[in-house]
Backbone as ProteinMPNN parsed JSONL, in Angstrom:
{"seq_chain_A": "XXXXXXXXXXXXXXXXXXXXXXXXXXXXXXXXXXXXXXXXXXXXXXXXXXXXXXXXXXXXXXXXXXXXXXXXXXXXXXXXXXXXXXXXXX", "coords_chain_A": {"N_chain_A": [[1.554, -3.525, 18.54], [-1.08, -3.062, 21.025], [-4.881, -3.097, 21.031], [-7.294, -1.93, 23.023], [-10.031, -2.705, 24.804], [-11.924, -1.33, 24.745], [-12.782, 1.002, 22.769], [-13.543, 4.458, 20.972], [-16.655, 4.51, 19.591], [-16.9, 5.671, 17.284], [-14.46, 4.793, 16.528], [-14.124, 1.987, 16.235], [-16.192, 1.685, 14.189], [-15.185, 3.297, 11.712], [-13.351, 1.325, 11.108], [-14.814, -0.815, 10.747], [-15.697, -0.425, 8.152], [-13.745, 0.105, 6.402], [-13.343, -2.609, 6.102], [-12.487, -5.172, 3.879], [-14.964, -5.67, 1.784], [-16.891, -4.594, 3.471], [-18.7, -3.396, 2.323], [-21.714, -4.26, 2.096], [-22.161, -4.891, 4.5], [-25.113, -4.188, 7.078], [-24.975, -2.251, 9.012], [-23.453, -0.616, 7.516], [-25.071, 0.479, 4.962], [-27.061, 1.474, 6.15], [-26.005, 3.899, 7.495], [-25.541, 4.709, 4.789], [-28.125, 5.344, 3.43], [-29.127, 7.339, 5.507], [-27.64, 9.22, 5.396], [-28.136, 9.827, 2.25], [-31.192, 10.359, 2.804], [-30.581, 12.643, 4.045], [-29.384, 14.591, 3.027], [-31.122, 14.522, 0.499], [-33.372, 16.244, 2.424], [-32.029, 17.974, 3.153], [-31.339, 19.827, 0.764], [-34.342, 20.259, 0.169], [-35.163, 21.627, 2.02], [-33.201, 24.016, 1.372], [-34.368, 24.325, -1.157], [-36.89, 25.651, -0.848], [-35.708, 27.846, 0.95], [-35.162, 29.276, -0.725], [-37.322, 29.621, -2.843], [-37.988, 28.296, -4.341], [-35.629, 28.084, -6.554], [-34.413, 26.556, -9.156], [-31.901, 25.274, -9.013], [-31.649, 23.918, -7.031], [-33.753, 22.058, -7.252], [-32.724, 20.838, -9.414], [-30.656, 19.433, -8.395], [-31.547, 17.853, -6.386], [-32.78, 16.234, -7.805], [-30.385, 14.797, -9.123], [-29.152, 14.233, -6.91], [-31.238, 11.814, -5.986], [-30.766, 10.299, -8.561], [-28.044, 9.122, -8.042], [-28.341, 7.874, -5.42], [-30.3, 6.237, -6.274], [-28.575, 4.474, -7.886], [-26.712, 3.34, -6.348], [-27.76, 1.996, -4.605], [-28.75, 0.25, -6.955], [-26.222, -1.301, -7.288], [-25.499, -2.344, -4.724], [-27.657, -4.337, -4.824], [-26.978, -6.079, -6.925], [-24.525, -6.642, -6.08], [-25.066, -7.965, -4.039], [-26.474, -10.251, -5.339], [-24.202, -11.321, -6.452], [-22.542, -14.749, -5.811], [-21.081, -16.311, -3.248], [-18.775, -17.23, -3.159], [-17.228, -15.999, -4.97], [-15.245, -14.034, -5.515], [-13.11, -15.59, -3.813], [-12.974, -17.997, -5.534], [-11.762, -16.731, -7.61], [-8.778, -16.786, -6.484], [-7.675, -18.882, -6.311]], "CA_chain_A": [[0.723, -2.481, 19.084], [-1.921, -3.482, 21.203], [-5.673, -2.207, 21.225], [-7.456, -1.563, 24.059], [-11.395, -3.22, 24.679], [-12.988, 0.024, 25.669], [-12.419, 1.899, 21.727], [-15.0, 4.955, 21.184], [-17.454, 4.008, 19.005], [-16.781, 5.97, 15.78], [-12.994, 3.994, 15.857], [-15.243, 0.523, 15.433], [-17.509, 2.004, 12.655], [-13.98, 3.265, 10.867], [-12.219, 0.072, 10.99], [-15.716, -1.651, 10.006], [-16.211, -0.162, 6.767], [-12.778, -0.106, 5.74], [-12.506, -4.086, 6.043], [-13.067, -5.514, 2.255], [-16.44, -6.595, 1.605], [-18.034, -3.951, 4.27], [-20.373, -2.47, 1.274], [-22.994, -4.87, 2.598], [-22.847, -4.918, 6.162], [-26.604, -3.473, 7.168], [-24.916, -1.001, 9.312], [-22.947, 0.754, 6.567], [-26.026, 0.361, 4.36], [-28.106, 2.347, 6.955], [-25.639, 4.845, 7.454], [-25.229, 5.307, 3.615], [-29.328, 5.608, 3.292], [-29.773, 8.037, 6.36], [-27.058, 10.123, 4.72], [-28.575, 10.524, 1.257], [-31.737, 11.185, 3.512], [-30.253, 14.137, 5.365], [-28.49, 15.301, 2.13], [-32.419, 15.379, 0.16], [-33.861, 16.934, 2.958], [-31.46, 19.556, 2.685], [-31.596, 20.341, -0.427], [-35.292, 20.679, -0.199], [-35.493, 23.099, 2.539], [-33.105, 25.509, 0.499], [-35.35, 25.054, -2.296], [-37.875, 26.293, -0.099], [-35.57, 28.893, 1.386], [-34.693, 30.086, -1.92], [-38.206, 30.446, -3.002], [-37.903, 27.012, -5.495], [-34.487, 28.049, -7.083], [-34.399, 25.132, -9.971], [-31.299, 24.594, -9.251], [-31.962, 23.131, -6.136], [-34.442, 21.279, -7.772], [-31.969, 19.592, -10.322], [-29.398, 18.965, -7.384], [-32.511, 16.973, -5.485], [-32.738, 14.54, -9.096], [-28.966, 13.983, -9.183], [-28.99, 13.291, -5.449], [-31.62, 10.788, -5.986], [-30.464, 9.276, -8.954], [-26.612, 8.597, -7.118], [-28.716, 7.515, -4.118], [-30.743, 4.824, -7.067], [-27.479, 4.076, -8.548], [-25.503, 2.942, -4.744], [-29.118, 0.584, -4.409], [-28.78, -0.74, -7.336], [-25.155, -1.431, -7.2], [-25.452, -2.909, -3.729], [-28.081, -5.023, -4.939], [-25.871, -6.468, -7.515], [-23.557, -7.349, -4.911], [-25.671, -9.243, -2.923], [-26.826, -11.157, -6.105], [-23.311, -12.212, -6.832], [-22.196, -15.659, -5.169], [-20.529, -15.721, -2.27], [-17.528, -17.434, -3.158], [-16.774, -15.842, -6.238], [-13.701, -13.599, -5.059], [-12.562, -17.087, -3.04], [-12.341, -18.852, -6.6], [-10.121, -15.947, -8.25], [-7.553, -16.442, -6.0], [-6.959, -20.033, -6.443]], "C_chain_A": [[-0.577, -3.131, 19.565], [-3.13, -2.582, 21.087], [-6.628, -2.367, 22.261], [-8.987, -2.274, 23.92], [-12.387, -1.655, 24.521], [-12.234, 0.922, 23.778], [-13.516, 2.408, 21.788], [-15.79, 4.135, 19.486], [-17.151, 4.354, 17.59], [-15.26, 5.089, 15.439], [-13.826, 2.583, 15.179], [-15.916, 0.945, 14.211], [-16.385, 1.983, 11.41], [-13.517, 2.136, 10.467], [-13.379, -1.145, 10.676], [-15.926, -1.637, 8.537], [-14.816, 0.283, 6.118], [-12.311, -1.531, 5.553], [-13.564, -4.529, 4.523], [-14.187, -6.178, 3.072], [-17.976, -5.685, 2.752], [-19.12, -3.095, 3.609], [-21.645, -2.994, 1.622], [-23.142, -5.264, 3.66], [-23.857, -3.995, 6.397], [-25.974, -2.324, 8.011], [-24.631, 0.122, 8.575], [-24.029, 1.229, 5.581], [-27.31, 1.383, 5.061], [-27.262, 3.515, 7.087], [-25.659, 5.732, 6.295], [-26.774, 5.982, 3.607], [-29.801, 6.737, 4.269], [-28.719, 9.324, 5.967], [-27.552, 11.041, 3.477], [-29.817, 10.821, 1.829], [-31.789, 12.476, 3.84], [-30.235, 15.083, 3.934], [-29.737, 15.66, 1.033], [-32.966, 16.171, 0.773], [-33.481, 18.347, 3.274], [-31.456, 20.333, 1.863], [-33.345, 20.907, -0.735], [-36.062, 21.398, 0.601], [-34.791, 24.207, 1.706], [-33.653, 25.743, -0.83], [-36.403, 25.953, -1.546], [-37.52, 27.836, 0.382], [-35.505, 29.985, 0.267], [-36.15, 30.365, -2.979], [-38.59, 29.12, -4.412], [-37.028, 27.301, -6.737], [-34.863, 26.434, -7.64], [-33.371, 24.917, -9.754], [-31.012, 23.676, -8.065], [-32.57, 21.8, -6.555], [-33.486, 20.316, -9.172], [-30.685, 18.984, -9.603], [-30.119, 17.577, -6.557], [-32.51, 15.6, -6.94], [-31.689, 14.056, -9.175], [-28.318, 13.325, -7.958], [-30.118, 12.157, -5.876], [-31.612, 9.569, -7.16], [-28.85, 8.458, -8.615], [-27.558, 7.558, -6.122], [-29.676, 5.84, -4.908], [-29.756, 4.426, -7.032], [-26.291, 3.273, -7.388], [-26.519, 1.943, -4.801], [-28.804, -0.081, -5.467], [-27.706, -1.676, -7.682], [-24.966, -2.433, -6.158], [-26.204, -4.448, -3.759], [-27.514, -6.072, -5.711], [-25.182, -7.171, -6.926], [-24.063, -8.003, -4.533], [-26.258, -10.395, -3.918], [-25.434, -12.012, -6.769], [-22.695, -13.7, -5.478], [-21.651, -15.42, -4.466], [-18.868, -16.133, -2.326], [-16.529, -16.831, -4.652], [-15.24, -15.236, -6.589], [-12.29, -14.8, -4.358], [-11.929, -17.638, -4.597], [-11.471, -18.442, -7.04], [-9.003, -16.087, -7.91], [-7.139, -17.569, -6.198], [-6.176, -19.961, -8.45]], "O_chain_A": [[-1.24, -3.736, 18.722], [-2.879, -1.378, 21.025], [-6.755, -3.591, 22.312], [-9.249, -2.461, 22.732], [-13.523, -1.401, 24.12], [-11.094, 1.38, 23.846], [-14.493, 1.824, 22.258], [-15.292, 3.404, 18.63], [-17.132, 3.468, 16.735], [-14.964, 4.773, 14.287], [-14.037, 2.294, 14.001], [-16.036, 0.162, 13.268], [-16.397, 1.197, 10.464], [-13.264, 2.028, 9.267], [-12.993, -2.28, 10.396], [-16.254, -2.601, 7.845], [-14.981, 0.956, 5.101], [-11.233, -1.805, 5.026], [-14.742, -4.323, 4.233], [-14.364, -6.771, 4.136], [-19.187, -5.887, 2.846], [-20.025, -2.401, 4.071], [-22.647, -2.293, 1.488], [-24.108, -5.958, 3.978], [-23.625, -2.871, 5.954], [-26.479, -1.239, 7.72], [-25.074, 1.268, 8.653], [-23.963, 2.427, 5.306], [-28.263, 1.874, 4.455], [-27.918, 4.48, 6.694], [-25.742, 6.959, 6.35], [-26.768, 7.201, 3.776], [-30.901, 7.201, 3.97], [-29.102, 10.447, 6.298], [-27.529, 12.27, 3.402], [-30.01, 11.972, 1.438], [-32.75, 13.243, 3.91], [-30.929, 16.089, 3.784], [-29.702, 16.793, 0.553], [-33.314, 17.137, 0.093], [-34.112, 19.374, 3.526], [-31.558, 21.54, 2.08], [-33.625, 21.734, -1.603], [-37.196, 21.805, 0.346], [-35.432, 25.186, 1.322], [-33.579, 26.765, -1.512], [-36.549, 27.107, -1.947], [-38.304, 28.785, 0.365], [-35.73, 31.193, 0.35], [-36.072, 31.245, -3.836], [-39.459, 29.287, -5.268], [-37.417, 26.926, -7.843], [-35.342, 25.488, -7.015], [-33.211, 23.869, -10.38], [-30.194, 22.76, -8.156], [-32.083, 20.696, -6.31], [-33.823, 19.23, -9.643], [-29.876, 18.22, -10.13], [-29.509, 16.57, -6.198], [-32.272, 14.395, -6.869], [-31.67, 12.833, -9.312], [-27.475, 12.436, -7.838], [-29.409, 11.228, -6.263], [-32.089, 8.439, -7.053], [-28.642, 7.298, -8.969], [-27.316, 6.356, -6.226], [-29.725, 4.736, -4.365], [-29.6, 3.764, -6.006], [-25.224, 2.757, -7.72], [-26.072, 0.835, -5.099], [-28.479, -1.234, -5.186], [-27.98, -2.724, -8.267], [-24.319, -3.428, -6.485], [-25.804, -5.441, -3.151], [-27.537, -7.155, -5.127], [-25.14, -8.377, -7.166], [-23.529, -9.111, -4.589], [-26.532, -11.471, -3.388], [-25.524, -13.057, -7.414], [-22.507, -13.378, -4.305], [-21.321, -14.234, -4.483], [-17.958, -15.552, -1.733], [-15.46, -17.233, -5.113], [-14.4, -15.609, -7.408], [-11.062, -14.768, -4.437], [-10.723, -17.701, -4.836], [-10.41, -19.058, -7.143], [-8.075, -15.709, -8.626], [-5.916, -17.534, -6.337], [-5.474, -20.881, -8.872]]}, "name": "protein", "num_of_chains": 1, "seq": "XXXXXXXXXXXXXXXXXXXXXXXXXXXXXXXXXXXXXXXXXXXXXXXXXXXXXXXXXXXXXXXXXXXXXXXXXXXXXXXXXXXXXXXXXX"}
């Protein structure tokens, strides 16, 4: 099956972040961060709409401790060697 030069753009992004090891390519890393972005800022207009409903307000701490918890995970990653998966296999 051949593939074509001209793919739209979201096929490349797909087939980027499904190839092992794409947790730390800076694009997926920006997508992930402009996501949990969107996903606080939402949450803290319908606190607003809702008049400061707490439970908005305890949805906004568990989004931002997931959104710690992916950083410091990622960071992790990038502190492990680079050949370390390479050695396992031998």
């Amino acid at each position: 099956m051949a593939t074509s030069e001209h793919e739209p753009a979201g096929v490349g992004f797909f087939s980027l972040i499904l190839k092992p090891g794409s947790s730390l390519h800076p694009t997926f890393l920006l997508v992930v961060d402009c996501a949990f972005t969107a996903l606080f800022f939402v949450f803290v207009w319908l606190a607003f709409l809702t008049r400061g409903n707490i439970h908005f307000f305890v949805l906004m701490i568990i989004e931002l401790l997931l959104w710690g918890s992916v950083k410091w995970f990622v960071q992790e990653l990038q502190r492990l060697p680079q050949g370390t998966a390479d050695k396992k296999k031998l």
